[in-house]
N, CA and C atoms as an extended XYZ file, in Angstrom:
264
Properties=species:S:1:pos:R:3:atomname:S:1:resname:S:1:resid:I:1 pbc="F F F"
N         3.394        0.284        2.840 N   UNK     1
C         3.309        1.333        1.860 CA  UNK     1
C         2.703        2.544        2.543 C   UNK     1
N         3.093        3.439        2.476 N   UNK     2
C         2.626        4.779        2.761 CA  UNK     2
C         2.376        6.042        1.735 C   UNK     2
N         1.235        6.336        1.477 N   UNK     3
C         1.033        7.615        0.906 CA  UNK     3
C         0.640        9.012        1.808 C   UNK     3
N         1.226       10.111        0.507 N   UNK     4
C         0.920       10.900        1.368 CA  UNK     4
C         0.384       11.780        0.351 C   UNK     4
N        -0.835       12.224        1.064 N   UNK     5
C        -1.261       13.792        0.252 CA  UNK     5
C        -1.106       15.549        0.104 C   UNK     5
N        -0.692       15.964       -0.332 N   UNK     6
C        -0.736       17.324       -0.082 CA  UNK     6
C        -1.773       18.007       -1.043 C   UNK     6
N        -2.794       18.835       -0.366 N   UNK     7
C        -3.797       18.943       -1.041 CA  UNK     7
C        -3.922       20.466       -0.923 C   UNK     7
N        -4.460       21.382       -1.468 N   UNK     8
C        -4.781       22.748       -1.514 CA  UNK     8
C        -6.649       22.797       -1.395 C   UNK     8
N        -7.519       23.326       -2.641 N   UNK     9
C        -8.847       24.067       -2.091 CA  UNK     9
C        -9.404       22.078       -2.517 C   UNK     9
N        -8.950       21.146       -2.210 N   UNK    10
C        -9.905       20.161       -2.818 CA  UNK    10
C       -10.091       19.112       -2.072 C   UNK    10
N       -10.892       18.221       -1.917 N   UNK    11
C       -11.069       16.971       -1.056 CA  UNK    11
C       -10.083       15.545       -1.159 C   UNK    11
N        -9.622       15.268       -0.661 N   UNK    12
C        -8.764       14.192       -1.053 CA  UNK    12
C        -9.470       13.258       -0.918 C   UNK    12
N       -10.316       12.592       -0.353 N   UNK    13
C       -10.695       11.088       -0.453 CA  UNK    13
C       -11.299       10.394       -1.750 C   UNK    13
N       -11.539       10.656       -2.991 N   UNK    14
C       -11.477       10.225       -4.221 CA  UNK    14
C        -9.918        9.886       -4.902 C   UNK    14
N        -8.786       10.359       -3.563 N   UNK    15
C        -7.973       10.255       -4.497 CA  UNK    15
C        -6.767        9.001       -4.614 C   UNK    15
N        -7.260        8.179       -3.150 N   UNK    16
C        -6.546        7.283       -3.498 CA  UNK    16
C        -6.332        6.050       -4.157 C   UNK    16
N        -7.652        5.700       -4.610 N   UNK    17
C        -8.155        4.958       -5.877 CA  UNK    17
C        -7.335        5.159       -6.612 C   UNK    17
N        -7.119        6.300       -7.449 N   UNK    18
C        -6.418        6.624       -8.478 CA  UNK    18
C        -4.618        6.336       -8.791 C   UNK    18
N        -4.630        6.562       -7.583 N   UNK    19
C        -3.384        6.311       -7.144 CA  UNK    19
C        -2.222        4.846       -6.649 C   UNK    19
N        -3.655        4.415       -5.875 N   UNK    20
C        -3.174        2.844       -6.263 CA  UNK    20
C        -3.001        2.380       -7.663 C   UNK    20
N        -4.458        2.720       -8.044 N   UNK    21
C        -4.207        2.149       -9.430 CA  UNK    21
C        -2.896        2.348      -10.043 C   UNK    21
N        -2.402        3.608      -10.431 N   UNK    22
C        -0.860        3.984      -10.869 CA  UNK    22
C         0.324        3.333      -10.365 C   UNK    22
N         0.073        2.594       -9.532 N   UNK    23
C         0.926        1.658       -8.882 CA  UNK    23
C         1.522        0.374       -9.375 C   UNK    23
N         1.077        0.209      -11.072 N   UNK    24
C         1.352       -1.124      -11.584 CA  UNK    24
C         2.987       -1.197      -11.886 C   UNK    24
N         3.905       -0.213      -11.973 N   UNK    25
C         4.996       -0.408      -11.925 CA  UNK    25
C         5.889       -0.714      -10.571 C   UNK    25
N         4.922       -0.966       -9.726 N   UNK    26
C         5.886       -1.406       -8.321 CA  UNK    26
C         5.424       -2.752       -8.063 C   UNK    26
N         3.877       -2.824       -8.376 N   UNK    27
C         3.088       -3.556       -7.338 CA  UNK    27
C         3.515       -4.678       -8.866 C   UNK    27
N         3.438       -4.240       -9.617 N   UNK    28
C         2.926       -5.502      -11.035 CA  UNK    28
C         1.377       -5.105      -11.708 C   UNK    28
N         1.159       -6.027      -12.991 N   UNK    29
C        -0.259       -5.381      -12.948 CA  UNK    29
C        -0.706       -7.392      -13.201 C   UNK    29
N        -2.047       -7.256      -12.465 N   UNK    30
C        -3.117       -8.286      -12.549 CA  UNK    30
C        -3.139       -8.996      -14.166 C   UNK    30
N        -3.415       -8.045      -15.130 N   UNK    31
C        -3.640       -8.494      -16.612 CA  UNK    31
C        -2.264       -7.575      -17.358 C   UNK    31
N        -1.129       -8.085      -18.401 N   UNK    32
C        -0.234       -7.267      -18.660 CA  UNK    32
C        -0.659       -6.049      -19.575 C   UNK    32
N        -2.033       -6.428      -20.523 N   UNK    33
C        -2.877       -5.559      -21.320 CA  UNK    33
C        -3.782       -4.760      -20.927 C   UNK    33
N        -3.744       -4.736      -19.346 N   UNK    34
C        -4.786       -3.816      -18.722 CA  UNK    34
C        -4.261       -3.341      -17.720 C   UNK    34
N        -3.781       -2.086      -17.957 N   UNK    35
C        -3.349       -0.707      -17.513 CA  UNK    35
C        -3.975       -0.799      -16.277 C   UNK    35
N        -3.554       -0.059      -15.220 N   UNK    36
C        -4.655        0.549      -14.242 CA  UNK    36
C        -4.992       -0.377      -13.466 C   UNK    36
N        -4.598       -1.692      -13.017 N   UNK    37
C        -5.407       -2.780      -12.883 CA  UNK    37
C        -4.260       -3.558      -12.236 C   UNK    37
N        -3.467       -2.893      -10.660 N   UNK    38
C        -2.342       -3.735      -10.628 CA  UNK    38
C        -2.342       -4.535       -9.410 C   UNK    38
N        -1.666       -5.614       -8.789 N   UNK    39
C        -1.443       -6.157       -8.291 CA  UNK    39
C        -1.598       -6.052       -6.804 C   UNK    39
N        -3.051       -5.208       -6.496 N   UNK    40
C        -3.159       -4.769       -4.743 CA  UNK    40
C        -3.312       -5.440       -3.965 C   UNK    40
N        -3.262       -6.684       -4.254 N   UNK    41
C        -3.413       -7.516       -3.120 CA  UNK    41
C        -2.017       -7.591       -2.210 C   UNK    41
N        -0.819       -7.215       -3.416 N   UNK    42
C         0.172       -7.445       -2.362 CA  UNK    42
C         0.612       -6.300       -1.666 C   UNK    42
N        -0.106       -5.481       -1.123 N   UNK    43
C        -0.111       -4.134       -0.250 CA  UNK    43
C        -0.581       -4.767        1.242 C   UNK    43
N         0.269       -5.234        1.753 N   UNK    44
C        -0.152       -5.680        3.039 CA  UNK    44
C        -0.329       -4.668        4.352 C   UNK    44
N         0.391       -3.591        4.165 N   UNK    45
C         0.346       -2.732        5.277 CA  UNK    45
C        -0.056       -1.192        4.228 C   UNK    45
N        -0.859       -0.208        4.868 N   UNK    46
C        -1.251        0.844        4.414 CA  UNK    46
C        -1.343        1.909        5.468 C   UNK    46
N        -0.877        3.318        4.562 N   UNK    47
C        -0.881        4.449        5.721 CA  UNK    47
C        -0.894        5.621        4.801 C   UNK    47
N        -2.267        6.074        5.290 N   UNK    48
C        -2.212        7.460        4.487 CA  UNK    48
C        -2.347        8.604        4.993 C   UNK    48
N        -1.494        9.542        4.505 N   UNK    49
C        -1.354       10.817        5.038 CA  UNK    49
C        -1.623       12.064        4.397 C   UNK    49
N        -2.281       13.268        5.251 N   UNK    50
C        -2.708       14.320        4.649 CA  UNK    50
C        -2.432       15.438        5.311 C   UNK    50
N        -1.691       16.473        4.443 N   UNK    51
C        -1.529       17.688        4.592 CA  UNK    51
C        -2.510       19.108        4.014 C   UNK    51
N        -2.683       19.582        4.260 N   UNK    52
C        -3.457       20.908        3.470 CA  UNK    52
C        -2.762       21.958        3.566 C   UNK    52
N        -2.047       22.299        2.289 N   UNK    53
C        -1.512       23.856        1.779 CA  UNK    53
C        -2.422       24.942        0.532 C   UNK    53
N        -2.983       25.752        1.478 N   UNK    54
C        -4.011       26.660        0.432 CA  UNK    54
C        -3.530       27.018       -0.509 C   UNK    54
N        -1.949       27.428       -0.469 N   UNK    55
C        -1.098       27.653       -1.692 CA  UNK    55
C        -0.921       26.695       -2.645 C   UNK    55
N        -1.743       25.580       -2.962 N   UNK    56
C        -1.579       24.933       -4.067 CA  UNK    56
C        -2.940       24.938       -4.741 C   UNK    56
N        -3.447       25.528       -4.339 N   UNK    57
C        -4.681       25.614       -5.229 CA  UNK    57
C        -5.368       24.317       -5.006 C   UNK    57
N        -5.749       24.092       -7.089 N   UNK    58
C        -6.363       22.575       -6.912 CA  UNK    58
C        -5.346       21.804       -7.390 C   UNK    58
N        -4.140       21.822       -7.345 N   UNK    59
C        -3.351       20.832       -7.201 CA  UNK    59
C        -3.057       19.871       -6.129 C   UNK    59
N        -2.153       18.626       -6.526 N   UNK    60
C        -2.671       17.956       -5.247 CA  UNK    60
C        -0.685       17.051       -5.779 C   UNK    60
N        -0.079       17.318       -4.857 N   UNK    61
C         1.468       16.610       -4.566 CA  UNK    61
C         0.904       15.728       -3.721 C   UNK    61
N         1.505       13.870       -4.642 N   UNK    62
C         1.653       12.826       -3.424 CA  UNK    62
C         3.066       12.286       -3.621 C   UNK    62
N         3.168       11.718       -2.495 N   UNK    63
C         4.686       11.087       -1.985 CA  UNK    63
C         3.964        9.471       -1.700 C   UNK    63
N         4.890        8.896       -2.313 N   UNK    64
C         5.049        7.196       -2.165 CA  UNK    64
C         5.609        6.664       -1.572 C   UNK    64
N         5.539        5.837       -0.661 N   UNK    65
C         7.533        5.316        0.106 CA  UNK    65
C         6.882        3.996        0.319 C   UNK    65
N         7.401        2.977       -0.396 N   UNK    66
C         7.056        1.486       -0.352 CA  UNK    66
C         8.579        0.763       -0.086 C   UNK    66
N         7.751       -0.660        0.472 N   UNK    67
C         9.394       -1.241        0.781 CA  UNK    67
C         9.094       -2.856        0.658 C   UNK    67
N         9.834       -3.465        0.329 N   UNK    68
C         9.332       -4.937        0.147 CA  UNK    68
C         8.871       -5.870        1.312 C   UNK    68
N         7.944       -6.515        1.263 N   UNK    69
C         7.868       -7.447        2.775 CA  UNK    69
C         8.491       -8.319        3.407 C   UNK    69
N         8.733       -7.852        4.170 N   UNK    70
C         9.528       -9.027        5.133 CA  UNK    70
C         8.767      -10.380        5.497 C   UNK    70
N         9.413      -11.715        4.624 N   UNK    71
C         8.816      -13.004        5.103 CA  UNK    71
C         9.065      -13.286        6.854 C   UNK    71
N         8.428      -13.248        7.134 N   UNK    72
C         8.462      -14.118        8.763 CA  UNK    72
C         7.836      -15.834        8.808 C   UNK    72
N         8.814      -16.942        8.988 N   UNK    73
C         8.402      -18.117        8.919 CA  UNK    73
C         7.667      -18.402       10.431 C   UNK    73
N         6.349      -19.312       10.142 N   UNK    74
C         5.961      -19.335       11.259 CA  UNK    74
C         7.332      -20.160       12.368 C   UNK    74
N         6.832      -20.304       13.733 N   UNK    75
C         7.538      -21.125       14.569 CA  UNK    75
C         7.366      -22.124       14.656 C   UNK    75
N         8.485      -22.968       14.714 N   UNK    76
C         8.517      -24.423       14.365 CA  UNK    76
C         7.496      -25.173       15.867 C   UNK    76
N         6.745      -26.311       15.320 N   UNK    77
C         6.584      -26.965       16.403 CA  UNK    77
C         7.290      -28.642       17.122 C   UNK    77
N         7.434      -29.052       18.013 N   UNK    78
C         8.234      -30.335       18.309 CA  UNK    78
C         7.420      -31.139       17.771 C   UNK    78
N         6.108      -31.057       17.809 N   UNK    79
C         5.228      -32.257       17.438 CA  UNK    79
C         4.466      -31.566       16.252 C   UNK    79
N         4.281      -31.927       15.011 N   UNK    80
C         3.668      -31.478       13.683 CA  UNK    80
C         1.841      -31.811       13.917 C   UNK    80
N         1.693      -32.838       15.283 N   UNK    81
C         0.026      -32.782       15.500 CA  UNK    81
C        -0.444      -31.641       16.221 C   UNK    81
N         0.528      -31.612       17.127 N   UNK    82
C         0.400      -30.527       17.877 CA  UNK    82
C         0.021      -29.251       17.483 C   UNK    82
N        -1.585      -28.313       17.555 N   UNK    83
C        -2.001      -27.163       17.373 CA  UNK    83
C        -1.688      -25.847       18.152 C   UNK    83
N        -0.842      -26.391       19.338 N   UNK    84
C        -0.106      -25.030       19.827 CA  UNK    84
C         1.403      -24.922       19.607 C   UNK    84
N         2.064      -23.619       19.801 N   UNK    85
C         2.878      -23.495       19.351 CA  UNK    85
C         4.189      -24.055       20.350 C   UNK    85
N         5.517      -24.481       20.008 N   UNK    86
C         6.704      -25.093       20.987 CA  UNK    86
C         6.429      -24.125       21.766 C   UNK    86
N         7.005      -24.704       22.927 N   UNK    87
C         7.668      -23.694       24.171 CA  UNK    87
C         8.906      -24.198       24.402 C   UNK    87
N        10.145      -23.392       24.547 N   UNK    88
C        11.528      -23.793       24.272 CA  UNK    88
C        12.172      -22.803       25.533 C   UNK    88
């Protein structure tokens, strides 16, 4: 998941709290009766980005770009006692 900020005269680091939170329509939410409250655990990768344009004042434009996770199965081993991994 990657966010991004575009910020004008104001601080961005209060703001991505907020923003996850708003996230219950992608992520899911934790409780279906409690708003605000969604599913962050399954945010496995994070990247946030910041721009500053004085021309926006105290407004603040963010951009979202999420993508589903790719399962990777671990590698099989020849022997199931065995704690290191095959070599093939």
């Amino acid at each position: 998941m990657e966010l991004s900020f575009v910020i004008g005269n104001r601080g961005w680091l209060g703001l991505w709290k907020p923003t996850i939170d708003a996230l219950d329509p992608i992520l899911g939410r934790t409780y279906p009766d409690n708003p605000y409250h969604p599913l962050d655990g399954r945010i496995t990768e994070l990247g946030m980005h910041l721009t500053v344009d004085r021309a926006l004042g105290y407004d603040v434009l963010i951009g979202i770009t999420a993508a589903p996770a790719v399962y990777r199965a671990a590698p099989a081993r020849s022997d199931p006692t065995d704690p290191s991994p095959s070599r093939k």
